[in-house]
C-alpha positions in Angstrom: -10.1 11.5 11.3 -7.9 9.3 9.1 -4.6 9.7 9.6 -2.5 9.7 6.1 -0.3 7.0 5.4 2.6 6.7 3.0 4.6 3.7 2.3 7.4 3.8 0.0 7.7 0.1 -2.3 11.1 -0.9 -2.6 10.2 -3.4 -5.2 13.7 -5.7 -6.0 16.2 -3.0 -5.1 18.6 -2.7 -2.1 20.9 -5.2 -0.9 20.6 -5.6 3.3 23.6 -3.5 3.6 22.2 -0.3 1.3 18.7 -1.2 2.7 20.4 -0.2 6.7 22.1 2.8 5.0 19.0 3.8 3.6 17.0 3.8 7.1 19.9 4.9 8.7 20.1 8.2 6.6 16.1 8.5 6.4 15.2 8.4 9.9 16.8 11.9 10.9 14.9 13.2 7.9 11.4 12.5 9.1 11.9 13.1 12.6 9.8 15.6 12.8 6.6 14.0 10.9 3.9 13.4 13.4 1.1 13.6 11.5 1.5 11.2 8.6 2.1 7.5 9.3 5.3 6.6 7.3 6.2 3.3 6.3 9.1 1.1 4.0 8.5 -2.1 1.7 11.8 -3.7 1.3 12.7 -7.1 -0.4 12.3 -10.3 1.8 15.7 -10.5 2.8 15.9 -6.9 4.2 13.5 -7.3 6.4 14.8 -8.4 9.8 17.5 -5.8 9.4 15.2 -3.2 8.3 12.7 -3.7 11.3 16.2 -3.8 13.2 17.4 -0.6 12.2 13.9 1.0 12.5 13.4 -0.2 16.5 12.5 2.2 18.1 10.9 5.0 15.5 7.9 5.4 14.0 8.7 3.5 11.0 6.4 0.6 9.5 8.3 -2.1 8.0 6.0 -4.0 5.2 6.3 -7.0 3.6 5.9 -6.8 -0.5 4.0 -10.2 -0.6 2.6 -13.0 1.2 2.0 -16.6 0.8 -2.3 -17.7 0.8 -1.0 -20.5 2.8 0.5 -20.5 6.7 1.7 -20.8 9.1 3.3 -23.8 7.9 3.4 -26.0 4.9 5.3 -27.7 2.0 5.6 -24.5 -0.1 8.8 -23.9 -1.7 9.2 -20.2 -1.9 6.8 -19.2 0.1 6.6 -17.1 3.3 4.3 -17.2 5.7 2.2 -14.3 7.2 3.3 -15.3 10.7 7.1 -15.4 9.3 7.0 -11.5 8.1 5.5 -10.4 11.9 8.0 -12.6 13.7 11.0 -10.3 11.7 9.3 -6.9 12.6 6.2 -6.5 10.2 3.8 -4.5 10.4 1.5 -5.2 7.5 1.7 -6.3 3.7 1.7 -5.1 0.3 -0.7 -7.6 -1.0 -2.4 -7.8 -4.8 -0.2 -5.4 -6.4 -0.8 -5.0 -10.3 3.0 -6.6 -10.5 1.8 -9.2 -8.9 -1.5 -10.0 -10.8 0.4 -9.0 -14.0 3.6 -11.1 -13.8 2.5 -13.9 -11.6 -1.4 -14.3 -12.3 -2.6 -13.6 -9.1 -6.6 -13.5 -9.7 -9.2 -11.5 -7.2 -9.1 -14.7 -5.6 -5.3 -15.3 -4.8 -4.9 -11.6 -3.5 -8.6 -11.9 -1.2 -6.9 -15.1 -0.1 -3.7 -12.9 1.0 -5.7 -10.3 2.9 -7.1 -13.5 4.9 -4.1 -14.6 5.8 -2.4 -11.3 6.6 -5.3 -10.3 9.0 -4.8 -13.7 10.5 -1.5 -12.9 11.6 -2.3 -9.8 13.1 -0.6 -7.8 9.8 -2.2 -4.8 8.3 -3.0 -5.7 4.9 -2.3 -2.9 2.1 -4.9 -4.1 -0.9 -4.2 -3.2 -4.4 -7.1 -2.5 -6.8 -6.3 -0.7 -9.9 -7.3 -0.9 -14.1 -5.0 -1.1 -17.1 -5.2 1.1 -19.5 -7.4 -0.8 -21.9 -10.0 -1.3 -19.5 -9.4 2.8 -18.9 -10.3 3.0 -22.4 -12.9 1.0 -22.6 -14.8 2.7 -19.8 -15.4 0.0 -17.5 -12.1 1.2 -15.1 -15.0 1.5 -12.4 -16.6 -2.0 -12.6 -13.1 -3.6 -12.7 -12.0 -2.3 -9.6 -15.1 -2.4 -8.1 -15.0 -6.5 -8.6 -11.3 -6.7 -6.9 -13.0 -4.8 -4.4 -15.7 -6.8 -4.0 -13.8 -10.3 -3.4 -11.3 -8.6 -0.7 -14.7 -7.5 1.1 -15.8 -10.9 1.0 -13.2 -12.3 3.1 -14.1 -10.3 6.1 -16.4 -9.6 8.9 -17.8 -6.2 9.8 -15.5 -5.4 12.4 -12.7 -6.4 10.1 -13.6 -3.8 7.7 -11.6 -0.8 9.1 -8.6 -3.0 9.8 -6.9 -3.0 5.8 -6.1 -0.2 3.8 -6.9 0.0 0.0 -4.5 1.1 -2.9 -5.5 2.3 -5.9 -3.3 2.4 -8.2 -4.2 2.5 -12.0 -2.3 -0.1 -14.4 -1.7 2.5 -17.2 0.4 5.0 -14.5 2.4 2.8 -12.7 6.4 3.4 -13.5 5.3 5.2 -16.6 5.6 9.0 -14.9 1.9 9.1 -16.3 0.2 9.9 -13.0 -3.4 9.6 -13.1 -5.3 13.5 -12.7 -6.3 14.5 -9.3 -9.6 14.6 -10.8 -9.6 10.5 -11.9 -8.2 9.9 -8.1 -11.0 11.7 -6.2 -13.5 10.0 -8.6 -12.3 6.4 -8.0 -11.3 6.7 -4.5 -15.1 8.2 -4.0 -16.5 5.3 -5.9 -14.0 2.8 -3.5 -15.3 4.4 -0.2 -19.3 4.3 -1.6 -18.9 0.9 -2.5 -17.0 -0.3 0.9 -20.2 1.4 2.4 -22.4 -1.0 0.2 -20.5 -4.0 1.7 -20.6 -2.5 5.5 -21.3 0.4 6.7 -21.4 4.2 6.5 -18.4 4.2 9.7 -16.3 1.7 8.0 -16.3 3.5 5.0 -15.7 6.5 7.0 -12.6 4.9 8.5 -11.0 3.5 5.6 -7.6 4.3 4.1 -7.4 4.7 0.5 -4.2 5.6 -1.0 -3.0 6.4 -4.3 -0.3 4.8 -6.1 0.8 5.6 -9.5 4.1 7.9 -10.6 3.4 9.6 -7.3 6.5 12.2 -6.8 7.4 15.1 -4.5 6.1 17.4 -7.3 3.1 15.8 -7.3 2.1 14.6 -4.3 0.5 17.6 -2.8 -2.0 17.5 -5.4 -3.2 14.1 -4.6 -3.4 14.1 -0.6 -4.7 17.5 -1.0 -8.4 15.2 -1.9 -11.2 14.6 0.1 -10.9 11.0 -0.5 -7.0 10.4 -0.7 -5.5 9.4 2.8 -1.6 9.5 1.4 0.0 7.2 -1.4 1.9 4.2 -2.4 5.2 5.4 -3.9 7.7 3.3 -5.8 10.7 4.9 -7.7 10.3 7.8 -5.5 11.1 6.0 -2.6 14.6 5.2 -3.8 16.6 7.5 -2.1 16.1 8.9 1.3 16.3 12.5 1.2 14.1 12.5 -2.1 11.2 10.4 0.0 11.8 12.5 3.0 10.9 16.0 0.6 7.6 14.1 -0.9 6.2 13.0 2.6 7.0 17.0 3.8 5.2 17.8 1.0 2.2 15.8 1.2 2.2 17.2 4.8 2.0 20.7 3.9 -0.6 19.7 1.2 -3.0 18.0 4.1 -2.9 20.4 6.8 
């Protein structure tokens, strides 16, 4: 049994000050969640006081990125794996379409990241996801399937249960054009059949896949509802607390 997970991506919003507020004023609202796994993504600098604030619940505190190198190094900007657990992580956000868009991270960069994250005892959170042209074009299935395919090759077999994939399609992210539940199911079936390729029938069995992608509370149902859809990656939904609070209730009600 998979248990759903939900992680709400901050992105660059929240100063350490509205970020404490925010967890402050969420916590009460999820109290009673026990079945879904519920976790934040602030900005770097919110994370110590995040993981702070969170001590004690059931909250995961994620990192957004993560530097290929580590522990140490002369890498200006960067921050290590092994920095972001010593704060309070629990896991990363690592290869999302942002950050192969904006900042040329290739198959390589973000396989490179899932390395390192695993390495420092961090629960990676892969990205995988096609932009609308390559939608369009009908190779949405091979493209994914080849950022798959590198972030397989960094690990062993009994590695293979310990990430958890996002897909979240180019062409719906931040647009309020969610992908249908039908293209979800599809692509999240062809993820898990291909992760059995690479391993095994169990570790395909035990992965995570979650959706990402204009996910909102009026929506959300519809996609955790799915065979293949343990919960989601949510972004400008996870803004405000009471409004994140009423999507994960939802999805709740929609996986029972």
């Amino acid at each position: 049994m998979r248990t759903p997970l939900i992680i709400g991506n901050w992105k660059m919003h929240k100063t350490v000050a509205e970020a404490v507020a925010y967890v402050t004023a969420f916590l009460p609202r999820v109290a009673q969640v026990t079945d879904v796994e519920i976790g934040i993504a602030p900005v770097f600098t919110a994370l110590s006081s995040v993981a702070t604030a969170a001590k004690g619940s059931t909250l995961r505190v994620l990192a957004q990125d993560v530097a290929t190198e580590g522990p140490t190094g002369a890498f200006t900007g960067e921050v290590a794996a092994e920095m972001l657990r010593e704060v309070g992580c629990y896991g990363v956000i690592v290869g999302h379409s942002e950050r192969r868009r904006y900042y040329g991270e290739t198959d390589a960069i973000v396989a490179a990241k899932v390395r390192r994250t695993l390495d420092a005892q961090l629960l990676p959170v892969a990205c995988v996801g096609e932009t609308l042209d390559e939608r369009e074009a009908g190779t949405a299935l091979t493209v994914v399937e080849r950022q798959l395919r590198a972030i397989a090759g960094t690990l062993t077999p009994d590695e293979a249960p310990r990430i958890v994939l996002a897909y979240e399609p180019v062409w719906a992210i931040g647009t309020g054009r969610a992908a249908t539940p039908e293209v979800a199911q599809a692509m999240h079936r062809h993820l898990r059949a291909t992760w059995e390729e690479c391993f095994d029938a169990p570790a395909a069995a035990a992965l995570r896949i979650l959706y990402g992608g204009s996910v909102t509370a009026d929506n959300i149902a519809a996609f955790t509802s799915l065979p293949d859809v343990d919960g989601a990656l949510v972004g400008g939904a996870s803004l405000a607390p009471d409004g994140f609070a009423q999507l994960i209730q939802r999805s709740q009600v929609a996986s029972a």
